[in-house]
N, C-alpha and C positions, 0 to 999 in steps of 0.2 A: 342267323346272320349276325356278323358281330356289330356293333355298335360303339359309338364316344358314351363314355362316361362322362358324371355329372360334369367335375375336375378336370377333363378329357376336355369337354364342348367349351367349359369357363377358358380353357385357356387359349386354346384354337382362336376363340372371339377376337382375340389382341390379337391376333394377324389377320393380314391384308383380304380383301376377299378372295382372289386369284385362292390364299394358301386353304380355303373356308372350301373352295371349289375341285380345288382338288386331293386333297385329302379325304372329303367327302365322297368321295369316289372310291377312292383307296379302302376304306374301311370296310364297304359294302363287300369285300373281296379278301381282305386280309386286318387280322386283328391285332391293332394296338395304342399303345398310349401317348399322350400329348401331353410331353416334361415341360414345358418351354414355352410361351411366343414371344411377347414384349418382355423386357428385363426392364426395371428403374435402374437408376444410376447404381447404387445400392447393391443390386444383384446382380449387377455385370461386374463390379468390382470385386463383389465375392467370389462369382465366378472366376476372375481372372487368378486373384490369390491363390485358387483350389485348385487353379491348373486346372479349368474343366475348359478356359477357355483363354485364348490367345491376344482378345485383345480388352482393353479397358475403356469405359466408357469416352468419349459416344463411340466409339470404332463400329463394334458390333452391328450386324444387319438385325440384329432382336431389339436396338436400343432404337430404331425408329418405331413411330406409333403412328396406323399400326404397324405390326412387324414384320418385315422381312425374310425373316426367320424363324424358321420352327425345329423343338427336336420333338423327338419322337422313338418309338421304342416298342419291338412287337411284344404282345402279352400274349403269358406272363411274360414279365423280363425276364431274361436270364444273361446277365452280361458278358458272361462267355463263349457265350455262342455267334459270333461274330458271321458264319454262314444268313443266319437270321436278319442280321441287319444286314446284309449285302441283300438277302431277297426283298426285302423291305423296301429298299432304298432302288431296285430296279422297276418296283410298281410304282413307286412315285415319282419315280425319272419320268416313266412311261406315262403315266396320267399325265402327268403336267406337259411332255412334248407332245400328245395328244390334244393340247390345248394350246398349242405357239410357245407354251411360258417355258422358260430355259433356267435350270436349276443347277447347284451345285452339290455335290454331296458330302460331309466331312471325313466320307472313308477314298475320295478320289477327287483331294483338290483343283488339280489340274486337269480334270475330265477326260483324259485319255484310257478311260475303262481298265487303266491296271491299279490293285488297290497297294502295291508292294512299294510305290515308292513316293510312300508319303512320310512326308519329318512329322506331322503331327496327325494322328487318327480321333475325329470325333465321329463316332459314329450316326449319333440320335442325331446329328446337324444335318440340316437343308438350309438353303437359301435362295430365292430370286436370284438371277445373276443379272438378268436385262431389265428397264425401267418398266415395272408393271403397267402402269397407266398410259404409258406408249402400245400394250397389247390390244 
């Protein structure tokens, strides 16, 4: 059964419990890794520079603590396999609406389940969309 890695669990920790609960779920079923939770100022900036990500500090649902957001990325990567993260990204839809929590994914901003017309693709992105601690 797959499992978090050390790096994997360290980073999960910086997000929210909700993302701890449901990922945790996810794994147990489909295997992969955790890029991402909380960003310092620092590293949302870099981010932003690298173009990996769109906005600059605070903007980001990863620059709250804890985070809001997570990426993630089935193992092994393989970044071109973009089928993989659509599969990815429907068990973690599905766990987390399995749990009230309402997610966003960055291959389907606008959540209407078509991934063709989005101006920016991040794939490894989730995000809480509704106020967790209201669930």
């Amino acid at each position: 059964m797959p499992h978090f890695s050390v790096r994997s669990r360290e980073r999960l920790l910086t997000c929210h419990s909700k993302w701890i609960h449901v990922l945790s779920e996810v794994i147990r079923h489909f295997d992969f890794a955790v890029l991402c939770g909380h960003r310092t100022e620092a590293e949302q900036n870099a981010a932003h520079a690298e173009g990996r990500s769109q906005l600059q500090w605070p903007n980001s649902k990863h620059n709250t603590y804890p985070s809001l957001a997570v990426d993630i990325a089935p193992w092994p990567i393989d970044w071109t396999d973009e089928k993989r993260f659509a599969l990815l990204a429907g068990a973690v839809i599905y766990a987390a609406a399995e749990r009230g929590i309402v997610v966003r994914w960055g291959g389907d901003w606008d959540r209407d389940t078509r991934t063709t017309d989005n101006r920016f693709n991040d794939l490894p992105h989730f995000e809480i969309v509704s106020d967790p601690d209201a669930l």
